[in-house]
C-alpha positions in Angstrom: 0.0 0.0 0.0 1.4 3.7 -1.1 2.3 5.7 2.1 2.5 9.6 2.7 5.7 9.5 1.3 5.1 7.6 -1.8 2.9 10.1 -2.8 4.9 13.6 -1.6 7.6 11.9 -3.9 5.2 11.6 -6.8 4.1 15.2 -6.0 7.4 16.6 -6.7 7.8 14.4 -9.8 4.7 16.2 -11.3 4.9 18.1 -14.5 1.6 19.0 -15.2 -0.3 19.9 -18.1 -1.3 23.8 -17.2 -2.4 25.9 -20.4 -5.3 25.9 -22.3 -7.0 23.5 -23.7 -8.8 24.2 -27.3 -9.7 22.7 -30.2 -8.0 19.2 -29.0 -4.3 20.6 -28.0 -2.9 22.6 -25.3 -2.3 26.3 -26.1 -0.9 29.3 -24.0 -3.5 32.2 -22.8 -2.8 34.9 -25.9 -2.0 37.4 -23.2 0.6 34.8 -22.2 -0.5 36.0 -18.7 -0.5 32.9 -15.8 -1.2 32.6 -12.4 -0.2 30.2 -9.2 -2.2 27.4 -8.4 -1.5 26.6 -4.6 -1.2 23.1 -3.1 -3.5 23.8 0.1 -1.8 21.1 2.7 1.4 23.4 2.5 0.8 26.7 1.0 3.0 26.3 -1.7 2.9 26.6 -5.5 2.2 23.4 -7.5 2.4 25.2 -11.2 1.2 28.4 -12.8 -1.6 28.1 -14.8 -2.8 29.7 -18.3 -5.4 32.9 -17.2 -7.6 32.8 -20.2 -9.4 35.9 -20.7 -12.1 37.3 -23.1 -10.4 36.6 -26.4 -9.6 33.0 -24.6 -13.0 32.3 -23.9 -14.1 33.5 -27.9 -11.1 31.2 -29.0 -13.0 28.2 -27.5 -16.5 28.8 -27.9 -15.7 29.7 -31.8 -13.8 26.4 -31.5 -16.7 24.5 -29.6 -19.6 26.1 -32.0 -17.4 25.1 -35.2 -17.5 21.4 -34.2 -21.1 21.3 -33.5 -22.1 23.0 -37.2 -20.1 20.4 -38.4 -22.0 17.3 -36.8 -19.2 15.3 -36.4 -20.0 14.7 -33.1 -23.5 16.7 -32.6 -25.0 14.5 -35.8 -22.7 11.4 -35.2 -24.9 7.6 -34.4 -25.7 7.6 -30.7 -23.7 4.5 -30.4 -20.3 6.1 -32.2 -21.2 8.4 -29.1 -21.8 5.8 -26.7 -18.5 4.1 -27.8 -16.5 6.9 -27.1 -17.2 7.7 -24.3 -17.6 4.7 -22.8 -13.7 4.4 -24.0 -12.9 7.9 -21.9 -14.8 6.0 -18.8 -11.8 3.8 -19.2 -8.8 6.3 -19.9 -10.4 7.7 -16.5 -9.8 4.7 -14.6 -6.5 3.5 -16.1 -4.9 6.9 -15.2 -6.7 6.8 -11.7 -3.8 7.2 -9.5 -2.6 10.4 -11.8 -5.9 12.3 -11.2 -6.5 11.5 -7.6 -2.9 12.7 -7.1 -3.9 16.2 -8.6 -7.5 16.4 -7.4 -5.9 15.6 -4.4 -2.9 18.3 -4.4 -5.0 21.0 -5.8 -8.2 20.9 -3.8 -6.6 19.2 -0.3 -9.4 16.5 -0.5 -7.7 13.0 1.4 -5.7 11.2 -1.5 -7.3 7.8 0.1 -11.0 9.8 -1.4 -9.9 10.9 -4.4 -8.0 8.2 -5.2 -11.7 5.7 -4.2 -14.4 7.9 -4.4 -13.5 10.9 -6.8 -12.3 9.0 -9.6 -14.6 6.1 -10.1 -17.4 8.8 -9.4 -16.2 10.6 -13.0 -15.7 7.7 -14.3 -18.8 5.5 -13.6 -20.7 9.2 -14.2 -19.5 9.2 -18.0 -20.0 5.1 -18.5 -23.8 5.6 -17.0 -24.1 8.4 -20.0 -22.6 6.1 -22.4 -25.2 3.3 -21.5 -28.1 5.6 -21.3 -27.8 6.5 -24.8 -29.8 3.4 -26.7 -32.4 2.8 -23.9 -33.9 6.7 -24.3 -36.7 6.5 -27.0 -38.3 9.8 -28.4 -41.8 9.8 -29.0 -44.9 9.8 -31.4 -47.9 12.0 -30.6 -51.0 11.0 -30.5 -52.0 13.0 -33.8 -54.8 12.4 -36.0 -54.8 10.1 -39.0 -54.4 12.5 -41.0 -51.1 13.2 -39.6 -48.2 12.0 -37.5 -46.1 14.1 -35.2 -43.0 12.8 -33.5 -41.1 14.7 -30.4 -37.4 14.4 -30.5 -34.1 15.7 -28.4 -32.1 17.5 -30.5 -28.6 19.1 -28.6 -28.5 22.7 -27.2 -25.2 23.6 -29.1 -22.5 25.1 -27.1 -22.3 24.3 -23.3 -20.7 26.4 -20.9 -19.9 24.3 -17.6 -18.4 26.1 -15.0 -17.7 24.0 -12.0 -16.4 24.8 -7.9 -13.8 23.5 -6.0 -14.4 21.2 -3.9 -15.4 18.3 -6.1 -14.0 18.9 -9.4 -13.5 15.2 -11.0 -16.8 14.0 -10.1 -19.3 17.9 -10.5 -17.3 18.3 -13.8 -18.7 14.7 -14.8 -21.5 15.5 -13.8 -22.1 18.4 -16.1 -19.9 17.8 -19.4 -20.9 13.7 -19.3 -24.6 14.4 -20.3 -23.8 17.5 -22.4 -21.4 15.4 -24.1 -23.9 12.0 -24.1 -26.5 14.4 -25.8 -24.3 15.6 -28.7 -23.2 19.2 -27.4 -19.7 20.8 -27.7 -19.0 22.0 -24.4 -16.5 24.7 -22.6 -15.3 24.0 -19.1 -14.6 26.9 -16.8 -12.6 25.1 -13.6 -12.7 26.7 -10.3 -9.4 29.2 -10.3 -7.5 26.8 -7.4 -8.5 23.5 -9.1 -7.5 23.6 -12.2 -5.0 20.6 -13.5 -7.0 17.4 -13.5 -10.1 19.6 -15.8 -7.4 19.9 -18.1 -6.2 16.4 -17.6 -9.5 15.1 -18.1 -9.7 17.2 -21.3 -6.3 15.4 -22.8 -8.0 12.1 -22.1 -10.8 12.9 -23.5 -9.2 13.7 -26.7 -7.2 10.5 -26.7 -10.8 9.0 -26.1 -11.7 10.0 -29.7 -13.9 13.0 -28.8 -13.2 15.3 -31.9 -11.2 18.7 -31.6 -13.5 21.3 -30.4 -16.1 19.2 -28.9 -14.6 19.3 -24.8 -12.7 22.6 -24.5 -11.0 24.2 -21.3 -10.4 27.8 -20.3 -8.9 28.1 -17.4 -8.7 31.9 -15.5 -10.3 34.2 -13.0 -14.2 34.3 -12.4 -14.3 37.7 -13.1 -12.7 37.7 -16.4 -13.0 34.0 -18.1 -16.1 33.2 -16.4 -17.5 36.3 -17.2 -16.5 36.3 -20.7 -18.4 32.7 -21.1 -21.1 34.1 -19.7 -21.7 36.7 -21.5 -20.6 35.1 -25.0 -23.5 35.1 -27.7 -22.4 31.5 -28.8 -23.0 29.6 -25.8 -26.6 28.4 -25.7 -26.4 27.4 -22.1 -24.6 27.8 -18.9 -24.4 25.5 -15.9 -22.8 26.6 -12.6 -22.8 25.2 -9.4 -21.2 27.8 -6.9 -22.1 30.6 -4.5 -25.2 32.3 -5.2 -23.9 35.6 -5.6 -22.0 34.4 -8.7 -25.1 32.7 -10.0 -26.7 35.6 -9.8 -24.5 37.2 -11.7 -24.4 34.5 -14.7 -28.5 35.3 -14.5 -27.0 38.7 -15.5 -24.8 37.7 -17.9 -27.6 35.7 -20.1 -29.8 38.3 -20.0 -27.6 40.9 -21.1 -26.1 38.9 -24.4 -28.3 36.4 -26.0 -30.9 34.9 -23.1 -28.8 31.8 -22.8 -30.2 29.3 -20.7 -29.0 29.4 -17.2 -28.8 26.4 -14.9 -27.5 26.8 -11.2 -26.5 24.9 -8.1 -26.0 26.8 -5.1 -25.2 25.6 -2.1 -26.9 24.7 1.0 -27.6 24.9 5.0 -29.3 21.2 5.6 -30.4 20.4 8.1 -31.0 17.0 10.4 -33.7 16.5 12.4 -33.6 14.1 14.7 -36.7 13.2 16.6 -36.5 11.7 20.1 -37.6 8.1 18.3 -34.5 8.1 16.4 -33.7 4.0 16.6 -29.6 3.5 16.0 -28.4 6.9 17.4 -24.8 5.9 17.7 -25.9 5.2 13.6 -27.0 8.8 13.6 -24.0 10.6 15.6 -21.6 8.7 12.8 -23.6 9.8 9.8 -24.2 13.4 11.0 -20.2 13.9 11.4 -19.3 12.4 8.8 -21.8 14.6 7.1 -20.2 17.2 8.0 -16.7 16.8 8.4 -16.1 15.0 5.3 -13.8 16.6 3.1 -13.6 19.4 5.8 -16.9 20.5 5.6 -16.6 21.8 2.0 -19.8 20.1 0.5 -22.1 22.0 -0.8 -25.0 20.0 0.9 -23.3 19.3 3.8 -25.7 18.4 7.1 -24.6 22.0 8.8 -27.4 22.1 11.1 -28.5 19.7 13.6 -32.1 19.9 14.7 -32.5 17.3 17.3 -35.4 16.7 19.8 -34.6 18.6 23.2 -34.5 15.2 25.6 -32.1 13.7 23.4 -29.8 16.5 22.7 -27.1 15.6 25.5 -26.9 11.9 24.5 -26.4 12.6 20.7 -24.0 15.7 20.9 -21.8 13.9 23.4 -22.0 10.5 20.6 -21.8 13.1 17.5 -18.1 14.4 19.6 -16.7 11.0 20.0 -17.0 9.8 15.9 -15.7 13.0 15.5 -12.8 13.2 18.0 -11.9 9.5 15.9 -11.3 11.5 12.9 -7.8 11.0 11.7 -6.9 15.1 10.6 -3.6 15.0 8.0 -1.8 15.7 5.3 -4.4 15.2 1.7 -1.6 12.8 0.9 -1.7 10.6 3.6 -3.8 7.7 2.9 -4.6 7.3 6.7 -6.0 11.2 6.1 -9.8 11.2 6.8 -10.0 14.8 7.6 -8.0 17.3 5.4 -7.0 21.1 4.3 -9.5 24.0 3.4 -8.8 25.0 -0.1 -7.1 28.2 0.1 -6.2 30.7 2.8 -9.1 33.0 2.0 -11.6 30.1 2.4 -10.1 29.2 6.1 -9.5 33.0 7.1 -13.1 32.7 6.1 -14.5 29.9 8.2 -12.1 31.1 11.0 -14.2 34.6 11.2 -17.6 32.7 11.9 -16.0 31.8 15.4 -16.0 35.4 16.1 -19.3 35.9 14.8 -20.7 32.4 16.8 -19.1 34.0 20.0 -21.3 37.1 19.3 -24.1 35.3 19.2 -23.7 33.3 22.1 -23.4 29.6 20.8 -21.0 27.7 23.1 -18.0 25.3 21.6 -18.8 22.4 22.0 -15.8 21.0 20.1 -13.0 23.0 17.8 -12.8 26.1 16.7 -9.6 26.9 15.7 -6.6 26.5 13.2 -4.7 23.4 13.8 -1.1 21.7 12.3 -2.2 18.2 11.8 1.2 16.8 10.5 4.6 17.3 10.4 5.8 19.8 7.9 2.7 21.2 7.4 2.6 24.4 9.6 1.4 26.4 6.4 -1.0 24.5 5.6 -4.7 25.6 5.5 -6.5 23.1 8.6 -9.1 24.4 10.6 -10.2 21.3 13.1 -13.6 19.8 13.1 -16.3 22.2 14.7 -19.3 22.1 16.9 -21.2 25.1 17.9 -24.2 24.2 20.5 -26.6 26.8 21.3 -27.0 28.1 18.1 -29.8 31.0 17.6 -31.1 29.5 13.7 -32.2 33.0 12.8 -28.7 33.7 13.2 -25.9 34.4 11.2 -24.4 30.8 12.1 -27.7 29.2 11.9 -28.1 31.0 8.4 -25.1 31.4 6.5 -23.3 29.2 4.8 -19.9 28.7 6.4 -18.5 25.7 3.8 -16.4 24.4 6.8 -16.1 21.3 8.9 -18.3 23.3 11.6 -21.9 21.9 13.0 -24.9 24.3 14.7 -27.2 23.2 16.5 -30.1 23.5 18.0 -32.9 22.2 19.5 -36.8 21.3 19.3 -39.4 20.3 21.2 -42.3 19.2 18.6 -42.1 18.4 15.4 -44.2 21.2 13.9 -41.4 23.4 15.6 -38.5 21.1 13.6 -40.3 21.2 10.4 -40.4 25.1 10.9 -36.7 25.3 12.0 -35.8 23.2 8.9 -37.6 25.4 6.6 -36.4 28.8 8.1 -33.5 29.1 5.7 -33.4 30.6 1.9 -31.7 27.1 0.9 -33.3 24.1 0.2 -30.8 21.7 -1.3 -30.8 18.6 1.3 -31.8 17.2 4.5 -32.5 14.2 6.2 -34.8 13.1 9.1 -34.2 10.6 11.6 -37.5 8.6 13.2 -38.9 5.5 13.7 -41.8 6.1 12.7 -41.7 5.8 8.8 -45.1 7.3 7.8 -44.4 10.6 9.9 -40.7 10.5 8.2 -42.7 10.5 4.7 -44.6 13.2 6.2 -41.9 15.1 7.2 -39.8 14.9 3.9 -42.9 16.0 1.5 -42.9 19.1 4.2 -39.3 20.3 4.3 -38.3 22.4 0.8 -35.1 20.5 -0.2 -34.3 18.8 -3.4 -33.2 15.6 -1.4 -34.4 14.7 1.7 -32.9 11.2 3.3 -34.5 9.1 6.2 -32.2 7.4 8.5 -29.3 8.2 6.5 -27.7 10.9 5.1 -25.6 11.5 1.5 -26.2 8.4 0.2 -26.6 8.8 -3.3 -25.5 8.1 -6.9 -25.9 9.0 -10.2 -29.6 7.2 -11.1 -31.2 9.9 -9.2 -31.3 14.1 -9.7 -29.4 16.5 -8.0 -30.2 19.9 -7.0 -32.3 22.3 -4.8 -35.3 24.4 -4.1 -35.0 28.3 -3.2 -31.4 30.2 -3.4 -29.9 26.9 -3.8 -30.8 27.3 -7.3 -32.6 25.4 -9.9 -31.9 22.6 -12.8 -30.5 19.2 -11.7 -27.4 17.7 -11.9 -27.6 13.6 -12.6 -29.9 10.9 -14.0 -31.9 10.7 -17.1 -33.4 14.2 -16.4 -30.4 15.6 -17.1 -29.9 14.1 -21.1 -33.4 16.6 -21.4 -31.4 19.3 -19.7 -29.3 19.7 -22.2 -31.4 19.2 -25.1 -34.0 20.4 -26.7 -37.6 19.5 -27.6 -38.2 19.3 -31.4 -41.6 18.5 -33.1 -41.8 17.6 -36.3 -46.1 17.4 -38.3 -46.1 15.5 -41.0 -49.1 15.8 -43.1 -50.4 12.3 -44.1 -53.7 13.5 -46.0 -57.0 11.7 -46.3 -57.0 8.1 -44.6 -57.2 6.1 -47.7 -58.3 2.7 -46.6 -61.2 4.3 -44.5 
């Protein structure tokens, strides 16, 4: 088995790919500007990268739109598409260990989860595509005789994908696998720290035989390439999953060039409840911090809050401490790592100020709360340690906000009416779960609470058969399953006049 050190030494071996990549090769920025990407488990600089700007963006749209007016991919036999990228499902896998090591570098997400979760997520994401594409019929209406009318999917055209931080292998698959599946060209925006394995997955996807033009990545600043891609007249739709302030702004963007469709995913402040019945609490206590320590909180439906039933609330906080006292904090490259880095050192100084604001408010520390050095020869790295905040006020900034840290508020209930109203007291509505006994007042409870997902007696158990996304300011559109082939495609009917019915 690879140890800490294996990997640092493949680290420092790394060369990697870090300009643009359009129409099927890499190419430098034309501004020949760059800028650092930063390894978050020791502050340093991994590479610079290309910073694409507007003319950068125009380079690969023109590129992206070229390829689809050509149909060699757009009008290609679903199962030349199926074929192909069924084949990149594979490149994926065979060059596992090379894009866990820079998910892993890049976004400070445990090499043991990238190299096991991340990965075969992508991967299994753009074989599920592949498959999908002979088992979805189009349909006949039910016309007349004297006519026939069939509905069929045709592809959008160009796609522009821009994608966070803190999952970039497997959000990115979820986006361009489907776009791609349904015969668009598409232009990926990475997040500005996670940038290598987009462009990575871009080479392989090239080898994979999808033509020149057809997956295209611009890497640069929000402000300037992700701008410029919003705003360009060729893309006929945009799909971000951020912050909603920057989803606003792409909202913006469409209606001020050509009323491109606008798809967004943004973020969330889920919440548990957990009812006095709850069966397996020790069950509960692991899922909840697991919820939300995994990959240091930064999830964008992360179980934040914890709602639990007032006569219960000693018993599971003290349980909910000890699973998370067990959690192994370390370097991303350790495989023991279960707990790991914040991405940059605006995100942590970030988090860290909600501990000031949390003290203003009056909710106690219950666990954490501060910066911590989890490994040797990492005391510049970005690590804040797993967080509990007790007393929290849920009309309050902690209760309300979305941190995107390993740090848990809660609070407590004494009916369920007052749960279900604590739950829905929040302008997300991306996830939640409930934890009961009692099954048909769990169904009840779901159907109730305004979230896109709502578990029952689990929580972030999922996969790609079923949609993704949220209610509220946590956006709109979904991510995953067949719904999302129709996302990115649209309806076409087509009357054919059949005249008198001759053998009437």
């Amino acid at each position: 088995m690879d140890t800490r050190q294996d990997w640092i030494t493949r680290a420092n071996a790394l060369s990697p790919k870090n300009d643009l990549f359009i129409s099927g090769a890499f190419v430098p920025a034309e501004s020949g500007d760059r800028f650092d990407t930063i390894a978050p488990r020791d502050g340093t600089v991994i590479t610079t990268v290309a910073r694409g700007q507007v003319e950068d963006v125009d380079r690969a749209v023109r590129s992206a739109a070229s390829a689809f007016d050509s149909g060699v991919w757009s009008r290609s036999d679903p199962r030349h598409r199926q074929q192909v990228l069924s084949a990149f499902s594979d490149l994926i896998l065979e060059h596992r260990e090379e894009l866990a090591l820079l998910e892993s570098l890049e976004s400070g997400h445990p090499i043991g989860d990238a190299l096991n979760v991340d990965v075969p997520t992508a991967a299994r994401t753009f074989r599920w595509y592949a498959e999908a594409l002979d088992k979805v019929y189009d349909e006949v209406a039910p016309t007349p005789r004297s006519a026939m009318a069939t509905i069929s999917r045709e592809p959008l055209g160009v796609i522009g994908a821009v994608v966070p931080w803190n999952y970039p292998l497997i959000i990115t698959s979820w986006k361009v696998a489907p776009a791609l599946a349904a015969g668009n060209s598409v232009v990926l925006k990475p997040a500005e720290n996670t940038n290598l394995s987009a462009l990575r997955l871009a080479e392989l996807a090239h080898e994979a035989g999808i033509p020149a033009g057809v997956f295209n990545v611009v890497t640069g600043l929000g402000n300037e390439a992700g701008q410029a891609l919003g705003r360009h007249p060729l893309v006929d739709k945009i799909t971000f999953t951020g912050s909603p302030a920057v989803g606003r702004l792409f909202q913006t963007y469409a209606g001020e060039s050509n009323g491109k469709q606008v798809a967004l995913e943004l973020g969330g402040k889920s919440p548990h409840i957990v009812r006095a019945d709850v069966q397996d609490l020790e069950a509960c206590a692991t899922a909840i911090a697991w919820g939300i320590f995994y990959n240091a909180g930064q999830t964008c439906h992360a179980g934040s809050r914890l709602l639990v039933h007032e006569s219960i609330h000693d018993e599971l906080l003290a349980a909910i401490i000890r699973v998370g006292s067990s959690l192994v904090l370390g370097d991303p490259l350790d495989p023991a790592t279960q707990v790991s880095a914040i991405v940059s050192e605006r995100q942590l100084e970030r988090v860290l100020g909600y501990f000031d604001v949390a003290r203003q408010e009056n909710a106690s520390f219950a666990m954490g709360g501060k910066r911590i050095t989890p490994a040797e020869g990492l005391e510049s790295g970005f690590f804040i340690a797993p967080t509990i905040l007790d007393h929290v006020d849920n009309a309050g900034r902690i209760g309300q906000e979305e941190i995107f840290g390993p740090v848990l508020a809660v609070s407590t209930f004494s009916s369920d009416a007052e749960a279900l109203a604590l739950a829905n007291d929040s302008e997300y509505g991306l996830a939640a779960s409930v934890w009961t006994q009692d099954i048909t007042l769990g169904h009840q409870l779901a159907r109730s609470i305004r979230a896109g997902t709502v578990w029952i007696n689990t929580f972030d158990v999922s996969d790609v058969i079923v949609p993704f996304g949220g209610f509220k300011n946590s956006g709109f559109g979904r991510d995953r399953s067949l719904h999302a082939l129709d996302a990115y495609s649209a309806l076409k009917t087509t009357w054919l006049h059949l005249g008198p019915d001759v053998l009437s």
